[in-house]
C-alpha positions in Angstrom: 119.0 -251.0 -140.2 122.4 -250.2 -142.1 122.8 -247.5 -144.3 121.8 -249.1 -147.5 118.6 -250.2 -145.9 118.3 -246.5 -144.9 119.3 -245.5 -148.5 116.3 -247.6 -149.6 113.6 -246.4 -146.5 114.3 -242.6 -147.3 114.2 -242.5 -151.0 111.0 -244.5 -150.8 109.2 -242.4 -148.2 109.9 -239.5 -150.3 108.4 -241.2 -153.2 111.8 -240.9 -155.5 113.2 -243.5 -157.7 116.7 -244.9 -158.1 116.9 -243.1 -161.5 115.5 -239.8 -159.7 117.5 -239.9 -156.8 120.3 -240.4 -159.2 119.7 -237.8 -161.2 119.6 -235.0 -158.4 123.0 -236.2 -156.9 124.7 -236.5 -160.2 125.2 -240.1 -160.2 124.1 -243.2 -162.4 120.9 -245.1 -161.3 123.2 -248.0 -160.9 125.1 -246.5 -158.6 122.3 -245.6 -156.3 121.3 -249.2 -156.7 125.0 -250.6 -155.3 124.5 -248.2 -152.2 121.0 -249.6 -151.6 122.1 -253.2 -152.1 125.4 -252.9 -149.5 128.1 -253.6 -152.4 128.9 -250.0 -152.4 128.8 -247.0 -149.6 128.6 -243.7 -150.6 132.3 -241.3 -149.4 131.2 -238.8 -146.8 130.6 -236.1 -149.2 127.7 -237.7 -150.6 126.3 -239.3 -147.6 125.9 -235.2 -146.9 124.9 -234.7 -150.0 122.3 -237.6 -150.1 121.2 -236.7 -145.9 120.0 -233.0 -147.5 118.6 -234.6 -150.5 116.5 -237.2 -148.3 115.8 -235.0 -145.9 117.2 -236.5 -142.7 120.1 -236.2 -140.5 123.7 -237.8 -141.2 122.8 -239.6 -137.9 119.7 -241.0 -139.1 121.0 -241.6 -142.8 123.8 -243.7 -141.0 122.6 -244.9 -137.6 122.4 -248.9 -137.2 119.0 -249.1 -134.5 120.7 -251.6 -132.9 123.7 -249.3 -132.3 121.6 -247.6 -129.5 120.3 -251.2 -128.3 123.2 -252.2 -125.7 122.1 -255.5 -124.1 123.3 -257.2 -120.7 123.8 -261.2 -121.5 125.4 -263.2 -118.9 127.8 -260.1 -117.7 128.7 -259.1 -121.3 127.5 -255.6 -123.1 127.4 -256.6 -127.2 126.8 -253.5 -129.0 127.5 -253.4 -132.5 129.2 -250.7 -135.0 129.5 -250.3 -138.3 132.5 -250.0 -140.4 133.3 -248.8 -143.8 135.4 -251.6 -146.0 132.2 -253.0 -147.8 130.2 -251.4 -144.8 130.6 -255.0 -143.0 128.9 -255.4 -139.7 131.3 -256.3 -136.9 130.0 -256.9 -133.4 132.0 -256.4 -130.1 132.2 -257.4 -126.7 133.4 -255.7 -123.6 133.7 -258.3 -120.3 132.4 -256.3 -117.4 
């Protein structure tokens, strides 16, 4: 999952709308809905901010699962990060 899918998971397991959500963190209901959709990320501070208010870590607000999955295919390890310019996924490849 990336962190907009996260965004989305949290809130709903604590039963929060947008507009709620919003409202504790001081933003507009659309921008909570631009971080859940991926055409916004949130700037560090808030990602704290919105960690606390969702209860979670900043790991788990911003860890990718398959991050931690780091798979052998014909001699190459592929993990994959994520990077903040539109939160784009990039994958890499190291040749062993």
């Amino acid at each position: 999952m990336a962190l907009n899918d996260n965004i989305k998971k949290f809130r709903e397991e604590k039963n929060l709308t947008q507009q709620q959500l919003a409202d504790k963190l001081y933003v507009s209901r659309q921008t909570v809905c631009r971080w859940e959709n991926g055409s916004r990320c949130p700037d560090l501070i808030m990602a704290k901010k919105l960690a606390l208010e969702l209860d979670v870590s900043m790991d788990e607000l911003i860890s990718d699962e398959d991050v931690n999955d780091i798979q052998v295919n014909y001699g190459i390890w592929k993990s994959e990060g994520i990077f903040c310019s539109g939160w784009q996924r990039r994958s890499k490849g190291i040749h062993i």
